[in-house]
PDB file of N, CA, C and O in Angstrom:
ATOM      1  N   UNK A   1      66.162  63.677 -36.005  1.00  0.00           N
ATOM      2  CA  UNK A   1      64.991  64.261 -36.634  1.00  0.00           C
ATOM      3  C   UNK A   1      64.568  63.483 -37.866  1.00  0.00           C
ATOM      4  O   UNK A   1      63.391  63.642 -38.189  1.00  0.00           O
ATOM      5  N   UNK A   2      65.123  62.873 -38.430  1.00  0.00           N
ATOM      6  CA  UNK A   2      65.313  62.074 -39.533  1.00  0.00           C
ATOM      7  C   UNK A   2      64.482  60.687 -39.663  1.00  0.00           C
ATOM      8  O   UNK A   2      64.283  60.152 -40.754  1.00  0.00           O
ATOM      9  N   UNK A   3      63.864  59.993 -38.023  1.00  0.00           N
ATOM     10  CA  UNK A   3      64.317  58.784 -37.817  1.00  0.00           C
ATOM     11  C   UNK A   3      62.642  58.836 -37.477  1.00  0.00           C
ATOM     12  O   UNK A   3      61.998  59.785 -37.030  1.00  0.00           O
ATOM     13  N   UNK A   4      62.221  57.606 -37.813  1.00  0.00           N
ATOM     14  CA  UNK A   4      60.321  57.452 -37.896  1.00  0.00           C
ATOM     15  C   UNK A   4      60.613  57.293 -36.539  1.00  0.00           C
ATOM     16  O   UNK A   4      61.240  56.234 -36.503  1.00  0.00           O
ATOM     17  N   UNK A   5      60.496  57.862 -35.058  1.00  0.00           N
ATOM     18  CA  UNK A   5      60.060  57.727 -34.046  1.00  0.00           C
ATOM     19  C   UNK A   5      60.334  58.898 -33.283  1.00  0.00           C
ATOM     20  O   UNK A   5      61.110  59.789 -33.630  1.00  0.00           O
ATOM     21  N   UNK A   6      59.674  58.864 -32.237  1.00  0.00           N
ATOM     22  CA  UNK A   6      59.456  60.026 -31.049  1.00  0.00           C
ATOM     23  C   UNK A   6      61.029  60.657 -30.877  1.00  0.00           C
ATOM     24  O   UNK A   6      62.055  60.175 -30.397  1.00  0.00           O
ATOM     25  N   UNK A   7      60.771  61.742 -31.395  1.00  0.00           N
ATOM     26  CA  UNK A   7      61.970  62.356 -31.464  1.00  0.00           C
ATOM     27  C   UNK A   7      62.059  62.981 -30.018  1.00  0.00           C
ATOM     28  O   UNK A   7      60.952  63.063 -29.487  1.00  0.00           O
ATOM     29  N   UNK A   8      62.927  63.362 -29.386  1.00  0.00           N
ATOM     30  CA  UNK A   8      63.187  64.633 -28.391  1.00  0.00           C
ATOM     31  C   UNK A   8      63.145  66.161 -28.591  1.00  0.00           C
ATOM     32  O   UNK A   8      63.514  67.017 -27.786  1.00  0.00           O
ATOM     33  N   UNK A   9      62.730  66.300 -29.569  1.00  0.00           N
ATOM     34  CA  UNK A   9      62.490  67.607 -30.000  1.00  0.00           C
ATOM     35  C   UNK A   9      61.729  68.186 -29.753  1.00  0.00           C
ATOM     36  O   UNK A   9      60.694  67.521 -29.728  1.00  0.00           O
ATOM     37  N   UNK A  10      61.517  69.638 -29.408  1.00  0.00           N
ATOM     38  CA  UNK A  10      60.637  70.444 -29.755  1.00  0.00           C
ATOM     39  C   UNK A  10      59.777  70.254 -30.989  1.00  0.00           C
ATOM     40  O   UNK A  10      59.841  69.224 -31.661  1.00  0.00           O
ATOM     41  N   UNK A  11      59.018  71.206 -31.258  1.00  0.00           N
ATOM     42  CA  UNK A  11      58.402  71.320 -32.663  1.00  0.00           C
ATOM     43  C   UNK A  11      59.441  72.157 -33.801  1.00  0.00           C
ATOM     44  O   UNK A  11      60.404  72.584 -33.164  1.00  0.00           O
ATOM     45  N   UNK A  12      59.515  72.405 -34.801  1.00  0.00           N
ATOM     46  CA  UNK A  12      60.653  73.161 -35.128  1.00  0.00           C
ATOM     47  C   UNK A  12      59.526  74.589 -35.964  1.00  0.00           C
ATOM     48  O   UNK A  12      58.516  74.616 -36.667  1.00  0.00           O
ATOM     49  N   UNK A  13      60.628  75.755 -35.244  1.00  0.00           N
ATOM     50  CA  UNK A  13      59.973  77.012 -35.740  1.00  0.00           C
ATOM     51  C   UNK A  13      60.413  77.136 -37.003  1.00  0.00           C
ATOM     52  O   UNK A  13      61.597  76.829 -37.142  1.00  0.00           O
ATOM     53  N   UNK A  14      59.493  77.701 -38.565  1.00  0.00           N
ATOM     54  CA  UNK A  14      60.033  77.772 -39.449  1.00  0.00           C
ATOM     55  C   UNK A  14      59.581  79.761 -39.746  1.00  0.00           C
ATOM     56  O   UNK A  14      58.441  80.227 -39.734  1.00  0.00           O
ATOM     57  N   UNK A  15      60.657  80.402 -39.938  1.00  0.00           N
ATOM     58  CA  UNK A  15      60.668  81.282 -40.568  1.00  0.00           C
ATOM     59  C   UNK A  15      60.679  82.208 -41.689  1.00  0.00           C
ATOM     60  O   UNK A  15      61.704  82.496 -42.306  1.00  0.00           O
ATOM     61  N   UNK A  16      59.528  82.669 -41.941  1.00  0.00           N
ATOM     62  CA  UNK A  16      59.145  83.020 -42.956  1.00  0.00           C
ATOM     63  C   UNK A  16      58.736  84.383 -43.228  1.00  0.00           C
ATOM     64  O   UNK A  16      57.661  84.879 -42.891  1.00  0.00           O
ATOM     65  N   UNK A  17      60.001  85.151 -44.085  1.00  0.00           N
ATOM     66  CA  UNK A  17      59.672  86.617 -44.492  1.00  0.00           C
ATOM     67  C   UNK A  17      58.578  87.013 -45.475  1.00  0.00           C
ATOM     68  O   UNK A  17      58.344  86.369 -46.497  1.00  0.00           O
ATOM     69  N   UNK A  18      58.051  87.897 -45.179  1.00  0.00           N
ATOM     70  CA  UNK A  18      56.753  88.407 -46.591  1.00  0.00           C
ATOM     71  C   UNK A  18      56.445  89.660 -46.022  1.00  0.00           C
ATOM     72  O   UNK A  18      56.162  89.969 -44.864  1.00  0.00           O
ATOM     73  N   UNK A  19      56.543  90.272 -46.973  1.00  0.00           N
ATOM     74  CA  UNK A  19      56.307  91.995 -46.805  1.00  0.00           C
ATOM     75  C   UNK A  19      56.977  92.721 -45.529  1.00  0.00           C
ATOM     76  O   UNK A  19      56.223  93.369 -44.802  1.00  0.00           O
ATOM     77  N   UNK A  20      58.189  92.659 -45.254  1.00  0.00           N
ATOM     78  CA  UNK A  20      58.580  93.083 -44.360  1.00  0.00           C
ATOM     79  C   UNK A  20      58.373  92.758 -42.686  1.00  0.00           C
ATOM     80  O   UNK A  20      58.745  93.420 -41.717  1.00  0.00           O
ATOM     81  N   UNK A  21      57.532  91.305 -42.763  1.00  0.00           N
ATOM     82  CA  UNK A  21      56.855  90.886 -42.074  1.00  0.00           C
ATOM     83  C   UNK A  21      57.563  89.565 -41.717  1.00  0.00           C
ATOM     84  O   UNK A  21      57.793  88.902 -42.729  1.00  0.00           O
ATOM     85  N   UNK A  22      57.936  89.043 -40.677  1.00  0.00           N
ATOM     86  CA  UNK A  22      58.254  87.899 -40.235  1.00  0.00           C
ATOM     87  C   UNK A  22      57.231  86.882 -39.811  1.00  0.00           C
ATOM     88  O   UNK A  22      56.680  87.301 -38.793  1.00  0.00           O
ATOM     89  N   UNK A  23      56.893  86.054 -40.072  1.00  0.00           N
ATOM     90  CA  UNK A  23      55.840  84.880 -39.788  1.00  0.00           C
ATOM     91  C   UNK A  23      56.272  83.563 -39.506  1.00  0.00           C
ATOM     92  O   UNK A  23      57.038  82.916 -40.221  1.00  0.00           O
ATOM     93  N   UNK A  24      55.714  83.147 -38.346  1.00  0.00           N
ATOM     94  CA  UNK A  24      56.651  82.363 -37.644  1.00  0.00           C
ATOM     95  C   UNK A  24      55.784  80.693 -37.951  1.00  0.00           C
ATOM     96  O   UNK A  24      54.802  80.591 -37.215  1.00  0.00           O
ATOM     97  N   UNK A  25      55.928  79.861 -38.571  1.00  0.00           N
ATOM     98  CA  UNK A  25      55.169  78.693 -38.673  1.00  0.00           C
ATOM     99  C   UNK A  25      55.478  77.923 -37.620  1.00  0.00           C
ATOM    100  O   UNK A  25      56.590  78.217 -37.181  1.00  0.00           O
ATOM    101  N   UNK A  26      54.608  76.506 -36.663  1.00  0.00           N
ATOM    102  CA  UNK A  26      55.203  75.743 -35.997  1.00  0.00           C
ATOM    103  C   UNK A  26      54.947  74.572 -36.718  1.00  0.00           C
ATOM    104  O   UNK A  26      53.794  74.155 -36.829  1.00  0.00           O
ATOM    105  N   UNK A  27      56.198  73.823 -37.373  1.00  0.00           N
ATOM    106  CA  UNK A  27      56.334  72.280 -38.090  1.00  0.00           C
ATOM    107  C   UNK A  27      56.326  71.506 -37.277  1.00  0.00           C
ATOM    108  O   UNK A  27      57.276  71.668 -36.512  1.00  0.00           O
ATOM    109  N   UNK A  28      55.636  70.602 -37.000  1.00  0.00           N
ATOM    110  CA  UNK A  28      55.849  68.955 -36.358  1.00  0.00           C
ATOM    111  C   UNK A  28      56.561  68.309 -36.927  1.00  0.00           C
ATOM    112  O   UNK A  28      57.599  67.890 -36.415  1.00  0.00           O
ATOM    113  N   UNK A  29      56.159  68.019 -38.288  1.00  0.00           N
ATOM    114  CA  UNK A  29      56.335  66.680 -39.438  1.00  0.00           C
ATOM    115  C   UNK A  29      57.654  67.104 -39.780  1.00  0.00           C
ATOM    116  O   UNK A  29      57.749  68.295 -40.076  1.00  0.00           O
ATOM    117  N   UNK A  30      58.980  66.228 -39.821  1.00  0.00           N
ATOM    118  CA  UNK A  30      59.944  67.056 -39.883  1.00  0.00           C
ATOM    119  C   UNK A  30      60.394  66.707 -41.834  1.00  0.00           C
ATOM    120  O   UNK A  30      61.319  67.068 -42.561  1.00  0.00           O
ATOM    121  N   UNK A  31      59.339  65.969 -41.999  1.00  0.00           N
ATOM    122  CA  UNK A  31      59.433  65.811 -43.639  1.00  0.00           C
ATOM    123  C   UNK A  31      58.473  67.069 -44.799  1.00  0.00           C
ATOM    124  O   UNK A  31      58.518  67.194 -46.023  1.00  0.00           O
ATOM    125  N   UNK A  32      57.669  67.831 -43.733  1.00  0.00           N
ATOM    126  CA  UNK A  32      57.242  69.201 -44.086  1.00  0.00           C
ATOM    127  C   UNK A  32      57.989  70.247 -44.532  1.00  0.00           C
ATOM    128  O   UNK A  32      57.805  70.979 -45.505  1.00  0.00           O
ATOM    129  N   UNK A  33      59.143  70.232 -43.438  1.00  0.00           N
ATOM    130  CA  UNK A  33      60.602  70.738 -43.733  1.00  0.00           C
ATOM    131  C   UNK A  33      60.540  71.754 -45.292  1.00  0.00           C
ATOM    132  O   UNK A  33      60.423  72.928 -45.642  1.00  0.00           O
ATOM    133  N   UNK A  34      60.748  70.051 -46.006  1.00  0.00           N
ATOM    134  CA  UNK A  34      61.680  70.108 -47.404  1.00  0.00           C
ATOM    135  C   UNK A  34      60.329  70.609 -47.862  1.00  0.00           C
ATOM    136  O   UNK A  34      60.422  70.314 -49.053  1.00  0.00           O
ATOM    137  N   UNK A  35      59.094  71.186 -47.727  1.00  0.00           N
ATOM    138  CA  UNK A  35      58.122  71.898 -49.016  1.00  0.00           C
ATOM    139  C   UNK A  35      58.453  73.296 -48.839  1.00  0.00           C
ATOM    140  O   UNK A  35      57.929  74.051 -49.657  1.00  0.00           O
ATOM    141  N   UNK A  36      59.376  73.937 -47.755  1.00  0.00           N
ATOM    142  CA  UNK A  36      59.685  75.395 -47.912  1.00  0.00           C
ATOM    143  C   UNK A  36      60.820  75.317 -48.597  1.00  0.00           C
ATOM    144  O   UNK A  36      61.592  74.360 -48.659  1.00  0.00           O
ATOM    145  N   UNK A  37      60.938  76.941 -49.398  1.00  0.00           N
ATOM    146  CA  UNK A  37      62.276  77.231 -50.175  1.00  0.00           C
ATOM    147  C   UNK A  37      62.961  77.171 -49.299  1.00  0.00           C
ATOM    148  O   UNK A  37      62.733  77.427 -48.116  1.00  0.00           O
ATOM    149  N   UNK A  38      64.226  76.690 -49.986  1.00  0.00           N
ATOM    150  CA  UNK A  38      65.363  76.770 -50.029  1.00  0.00           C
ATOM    151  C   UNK A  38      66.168  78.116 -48.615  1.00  0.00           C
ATOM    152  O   UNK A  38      67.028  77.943 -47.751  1.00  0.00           O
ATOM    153  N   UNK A  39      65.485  79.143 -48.945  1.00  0.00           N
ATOM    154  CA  UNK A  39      66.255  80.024 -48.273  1.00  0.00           C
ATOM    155  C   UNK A  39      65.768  80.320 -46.899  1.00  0.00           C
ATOM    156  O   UNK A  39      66.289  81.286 -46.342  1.00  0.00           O
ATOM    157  N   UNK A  40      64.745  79.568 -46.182  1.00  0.00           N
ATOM    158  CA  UNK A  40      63.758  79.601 -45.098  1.00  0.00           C
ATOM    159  C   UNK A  40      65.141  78.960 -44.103  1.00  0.00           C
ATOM    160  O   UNK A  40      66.023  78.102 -44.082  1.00  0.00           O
ATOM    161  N   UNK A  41      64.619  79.960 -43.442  1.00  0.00           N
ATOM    162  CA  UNK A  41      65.430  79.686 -41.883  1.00  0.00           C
ATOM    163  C   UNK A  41      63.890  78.560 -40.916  1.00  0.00           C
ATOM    164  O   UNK A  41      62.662  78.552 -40.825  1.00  0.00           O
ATOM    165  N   UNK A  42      65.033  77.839 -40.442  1.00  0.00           N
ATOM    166  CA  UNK A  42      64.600  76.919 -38.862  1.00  0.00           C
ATOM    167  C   UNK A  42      65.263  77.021 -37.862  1.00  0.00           C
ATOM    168  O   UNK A  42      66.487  77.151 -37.882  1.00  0.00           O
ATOM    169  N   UNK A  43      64.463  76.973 -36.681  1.00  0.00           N
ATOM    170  CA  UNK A  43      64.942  76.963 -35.573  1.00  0.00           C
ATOM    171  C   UNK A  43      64.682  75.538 -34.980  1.00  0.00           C
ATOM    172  O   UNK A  43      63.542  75.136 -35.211  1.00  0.00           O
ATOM    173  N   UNK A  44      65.494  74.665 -34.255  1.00  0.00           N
ATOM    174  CA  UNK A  44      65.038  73.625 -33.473  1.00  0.00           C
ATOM    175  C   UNK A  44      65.659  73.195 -32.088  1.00  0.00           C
ATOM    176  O   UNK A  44      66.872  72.991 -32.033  1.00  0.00           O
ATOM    177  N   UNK A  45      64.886  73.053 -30.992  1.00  0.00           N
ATOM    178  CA  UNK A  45      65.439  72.540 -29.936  1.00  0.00           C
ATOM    179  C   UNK A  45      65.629  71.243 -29.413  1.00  0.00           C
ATOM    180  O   UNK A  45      64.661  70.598 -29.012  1.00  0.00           O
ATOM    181  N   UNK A  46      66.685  70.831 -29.378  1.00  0.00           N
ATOM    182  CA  UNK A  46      66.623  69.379 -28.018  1.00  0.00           C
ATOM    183  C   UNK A  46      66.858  69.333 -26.809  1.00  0.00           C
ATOM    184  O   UNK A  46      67.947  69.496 -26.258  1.00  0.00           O
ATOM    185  N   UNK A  47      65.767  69.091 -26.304  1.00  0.00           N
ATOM    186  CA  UNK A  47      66.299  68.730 -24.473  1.00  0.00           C
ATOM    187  C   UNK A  47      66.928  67.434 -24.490  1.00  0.00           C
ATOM    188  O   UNK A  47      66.963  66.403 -25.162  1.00  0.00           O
ATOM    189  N   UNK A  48      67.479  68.030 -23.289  1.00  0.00           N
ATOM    190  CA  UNK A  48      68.938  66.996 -22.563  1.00  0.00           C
ATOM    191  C   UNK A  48      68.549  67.040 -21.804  1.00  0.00           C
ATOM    192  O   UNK A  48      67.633  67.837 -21.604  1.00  0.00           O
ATOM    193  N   UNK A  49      69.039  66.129 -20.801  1.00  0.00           N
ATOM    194  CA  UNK A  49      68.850  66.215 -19.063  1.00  0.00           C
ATOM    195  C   UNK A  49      69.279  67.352 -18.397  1.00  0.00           C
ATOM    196  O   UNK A  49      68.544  67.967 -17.624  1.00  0.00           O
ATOM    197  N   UNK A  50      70.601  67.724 -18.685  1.00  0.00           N
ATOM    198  CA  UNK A  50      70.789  68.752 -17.482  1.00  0.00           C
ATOM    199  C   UNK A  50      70.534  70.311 -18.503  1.00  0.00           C
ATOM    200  O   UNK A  50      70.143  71.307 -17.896  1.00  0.00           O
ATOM    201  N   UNK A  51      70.770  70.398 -19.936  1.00  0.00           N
ATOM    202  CA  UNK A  51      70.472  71.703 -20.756  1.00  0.00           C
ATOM    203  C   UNK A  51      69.110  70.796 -22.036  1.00  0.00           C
ATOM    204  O   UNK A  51      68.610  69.695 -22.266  1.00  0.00           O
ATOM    205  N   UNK A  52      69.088  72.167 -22.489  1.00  0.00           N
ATOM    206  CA  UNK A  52      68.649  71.998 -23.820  1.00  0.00           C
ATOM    207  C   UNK A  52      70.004  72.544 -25.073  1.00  0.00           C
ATOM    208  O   UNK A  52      71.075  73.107 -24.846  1.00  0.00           O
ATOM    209  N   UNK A  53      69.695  72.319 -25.734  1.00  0.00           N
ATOM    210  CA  UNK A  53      70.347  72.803 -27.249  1.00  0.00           C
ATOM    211  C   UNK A  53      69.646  73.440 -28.457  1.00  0.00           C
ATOM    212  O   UNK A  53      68.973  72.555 -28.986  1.00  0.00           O
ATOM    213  N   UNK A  54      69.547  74.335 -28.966  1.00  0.00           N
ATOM    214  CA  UNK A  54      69.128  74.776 -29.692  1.00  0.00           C
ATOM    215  C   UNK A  54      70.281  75.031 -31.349  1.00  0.00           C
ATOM    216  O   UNK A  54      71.482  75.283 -31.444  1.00  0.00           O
ATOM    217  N   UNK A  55      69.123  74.799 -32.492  1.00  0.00           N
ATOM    218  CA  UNK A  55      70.096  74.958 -33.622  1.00  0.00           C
ATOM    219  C   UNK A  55      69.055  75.317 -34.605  1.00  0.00           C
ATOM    220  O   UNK A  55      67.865  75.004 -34.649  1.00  0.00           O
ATOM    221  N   UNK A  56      70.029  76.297 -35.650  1.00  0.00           N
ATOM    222  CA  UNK A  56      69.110  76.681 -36.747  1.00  0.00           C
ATOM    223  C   UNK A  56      69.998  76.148 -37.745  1.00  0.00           C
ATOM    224  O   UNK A  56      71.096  75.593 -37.716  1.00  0.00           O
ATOM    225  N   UNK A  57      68.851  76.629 -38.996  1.00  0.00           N
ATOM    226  CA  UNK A  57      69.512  76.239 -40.118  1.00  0.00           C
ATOM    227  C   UNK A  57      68.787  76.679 -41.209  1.00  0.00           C
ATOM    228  O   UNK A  57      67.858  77.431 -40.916  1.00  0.00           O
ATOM    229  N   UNK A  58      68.949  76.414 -42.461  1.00  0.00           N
ATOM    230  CA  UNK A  58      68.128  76.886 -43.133  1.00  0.00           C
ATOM    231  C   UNK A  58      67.578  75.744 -43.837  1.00  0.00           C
ATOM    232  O   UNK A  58      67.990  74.780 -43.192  1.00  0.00           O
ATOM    233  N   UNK A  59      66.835  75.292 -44.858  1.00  0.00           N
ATOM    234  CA  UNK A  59      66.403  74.346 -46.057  1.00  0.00           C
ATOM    235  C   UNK A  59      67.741  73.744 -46.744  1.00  0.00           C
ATOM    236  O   UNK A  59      68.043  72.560 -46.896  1.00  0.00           O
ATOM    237  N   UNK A  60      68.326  74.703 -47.049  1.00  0.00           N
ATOM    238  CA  UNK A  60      69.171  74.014 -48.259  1.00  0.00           C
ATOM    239  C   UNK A  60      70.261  73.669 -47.390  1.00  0.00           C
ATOM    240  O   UNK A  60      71.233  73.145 -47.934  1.00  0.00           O
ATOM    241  N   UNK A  61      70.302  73.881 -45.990  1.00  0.00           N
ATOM    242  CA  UNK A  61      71.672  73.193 -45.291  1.00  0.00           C
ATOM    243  C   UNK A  61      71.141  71.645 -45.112  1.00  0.00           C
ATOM    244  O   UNK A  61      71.864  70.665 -45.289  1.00  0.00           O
ATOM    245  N   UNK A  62      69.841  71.594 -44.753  1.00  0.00           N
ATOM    246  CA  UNK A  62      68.996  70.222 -44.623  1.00  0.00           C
ATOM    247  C   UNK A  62      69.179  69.844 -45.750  1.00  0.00           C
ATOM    248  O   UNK A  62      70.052  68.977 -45.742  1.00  0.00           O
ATOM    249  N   UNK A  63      68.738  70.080 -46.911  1.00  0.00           N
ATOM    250  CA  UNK A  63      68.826  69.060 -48.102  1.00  0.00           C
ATOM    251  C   UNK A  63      70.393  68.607 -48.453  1.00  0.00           C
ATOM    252  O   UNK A  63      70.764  67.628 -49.101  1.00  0.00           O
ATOM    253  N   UNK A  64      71.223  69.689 -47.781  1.00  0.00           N
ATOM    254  CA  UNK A  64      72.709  69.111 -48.336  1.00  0.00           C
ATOM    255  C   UNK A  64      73.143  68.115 -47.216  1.00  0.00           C
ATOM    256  O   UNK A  64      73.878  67.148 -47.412  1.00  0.00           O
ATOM    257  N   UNK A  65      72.620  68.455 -46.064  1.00  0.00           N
ATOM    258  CA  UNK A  65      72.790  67.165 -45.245  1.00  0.00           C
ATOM    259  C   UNK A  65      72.181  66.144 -45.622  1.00  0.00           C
ATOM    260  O   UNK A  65      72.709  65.102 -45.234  1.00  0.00           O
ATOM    261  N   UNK A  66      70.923  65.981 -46.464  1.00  0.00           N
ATOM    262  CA  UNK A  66      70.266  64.494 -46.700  1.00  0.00           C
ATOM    263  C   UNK A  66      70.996  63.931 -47.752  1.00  0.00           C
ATOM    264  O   UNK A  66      71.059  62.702 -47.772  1.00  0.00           O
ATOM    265  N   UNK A  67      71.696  64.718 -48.840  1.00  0.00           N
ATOM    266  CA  UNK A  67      72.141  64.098 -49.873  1.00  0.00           C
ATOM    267  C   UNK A  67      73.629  63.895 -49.431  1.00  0.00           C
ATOM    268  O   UNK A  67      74.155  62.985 -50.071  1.00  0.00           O
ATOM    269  N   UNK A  68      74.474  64.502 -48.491  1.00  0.00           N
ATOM    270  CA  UNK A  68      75.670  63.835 -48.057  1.00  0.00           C
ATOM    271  C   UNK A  68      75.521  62.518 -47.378  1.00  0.00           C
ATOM    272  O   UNK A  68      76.441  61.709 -47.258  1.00  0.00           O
ATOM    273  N   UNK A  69      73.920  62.302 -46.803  1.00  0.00           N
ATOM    274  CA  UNK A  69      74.003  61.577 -45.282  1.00  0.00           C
ATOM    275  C   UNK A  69      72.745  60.583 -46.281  1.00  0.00           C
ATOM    276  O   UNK A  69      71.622  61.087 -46.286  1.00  0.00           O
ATOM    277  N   UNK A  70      72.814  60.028 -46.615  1.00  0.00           N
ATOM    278  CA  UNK A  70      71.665  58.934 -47.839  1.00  0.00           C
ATOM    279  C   UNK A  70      70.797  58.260 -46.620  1.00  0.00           C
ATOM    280  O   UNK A  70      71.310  57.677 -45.664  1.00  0.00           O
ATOM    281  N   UNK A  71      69.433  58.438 -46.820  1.00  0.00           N
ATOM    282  CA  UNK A  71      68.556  58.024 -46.312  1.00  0.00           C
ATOM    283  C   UNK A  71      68.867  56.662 -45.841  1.00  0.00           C
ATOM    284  O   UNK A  71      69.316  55.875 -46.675  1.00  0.00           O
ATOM    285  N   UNK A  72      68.651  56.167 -44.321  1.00  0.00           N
ATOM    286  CA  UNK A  72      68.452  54.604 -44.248  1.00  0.00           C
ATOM    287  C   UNK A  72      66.800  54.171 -44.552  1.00  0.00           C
ATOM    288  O   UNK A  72      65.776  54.735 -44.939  1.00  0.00           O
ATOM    289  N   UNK A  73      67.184  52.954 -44.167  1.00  0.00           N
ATOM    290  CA  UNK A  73      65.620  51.950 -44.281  1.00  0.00           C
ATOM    291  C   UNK A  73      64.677  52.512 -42.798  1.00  0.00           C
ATOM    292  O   UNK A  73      63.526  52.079 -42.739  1.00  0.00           O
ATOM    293  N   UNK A  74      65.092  53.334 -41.776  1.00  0.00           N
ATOM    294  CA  UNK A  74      64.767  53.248 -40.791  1.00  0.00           C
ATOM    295  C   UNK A  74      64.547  54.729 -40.423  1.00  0.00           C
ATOM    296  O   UNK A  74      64.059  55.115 -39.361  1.00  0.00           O
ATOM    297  N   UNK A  75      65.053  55.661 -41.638  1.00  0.00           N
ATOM    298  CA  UNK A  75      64.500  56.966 -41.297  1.00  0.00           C
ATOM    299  C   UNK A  75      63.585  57.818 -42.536  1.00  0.00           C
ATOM    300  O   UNK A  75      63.545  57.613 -43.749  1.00  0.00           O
ATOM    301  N   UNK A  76      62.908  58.814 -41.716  1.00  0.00           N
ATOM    302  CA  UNK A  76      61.485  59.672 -42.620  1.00  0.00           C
ATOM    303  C   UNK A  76      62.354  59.954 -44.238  1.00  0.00           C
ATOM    304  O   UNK A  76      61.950  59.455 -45.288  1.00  0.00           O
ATOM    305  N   UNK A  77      63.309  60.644 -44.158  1.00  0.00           N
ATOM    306  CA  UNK A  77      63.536  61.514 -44.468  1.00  0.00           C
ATOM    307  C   UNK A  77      65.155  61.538 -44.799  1.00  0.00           C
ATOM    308  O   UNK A  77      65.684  62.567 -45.218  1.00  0.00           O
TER     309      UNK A  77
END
C-alpha cells in the first residue's frame, strides 16, 4: 500500500463515528490515510488468486508502522 504503483487492493473503507452515527468514507489515495485522527478505524482488502484477505487497523497503527518501517525512495508514503 505504501509503494507508488497499482496496488492489488481494494479501495480502503475508512470509518468514521459522529453522533452516534457511523459513516463510512471510500479512500483510494492511500496517503489520504494519515489526514484522519488517529483513532479512525480502516478496513482493507487484498485479492489473491485462490482467497482474498482482509485487514483493519486503525491510523495510529499505520503511523507506527511508517515510523518503525522508514520510507524508501520508491514508496508514497
Amino acid at each position: 500500500m505504501r509503494e507508488n504503483k497499482n496496488n492489488p487492493h481494494t479501495p480502503f473503507l475508512v470509518f468514521l463515528f459522529e453522533n452516534n452515527t457511523i459513516k463510512i468514507e471510500i479512500v483510494e489515495d492511500p496517503t489520504k490515510l494519515l489526514t484522519f485522527p488517529d483513532s479512525t478505524k480502516v478496513m482493507a482488502q487484498w485479492h489473491g488468486k485462490y482467497r482474498s484477505d482482509f485487514f483493519q487497523f486503525t491510523i495510529k497503527q499505520l503511523k507506527a508502522h511508517i515510523r518503525k518501517n522508514p520510507k524508501q525512495s520508491y514508496q508514497e508514503i
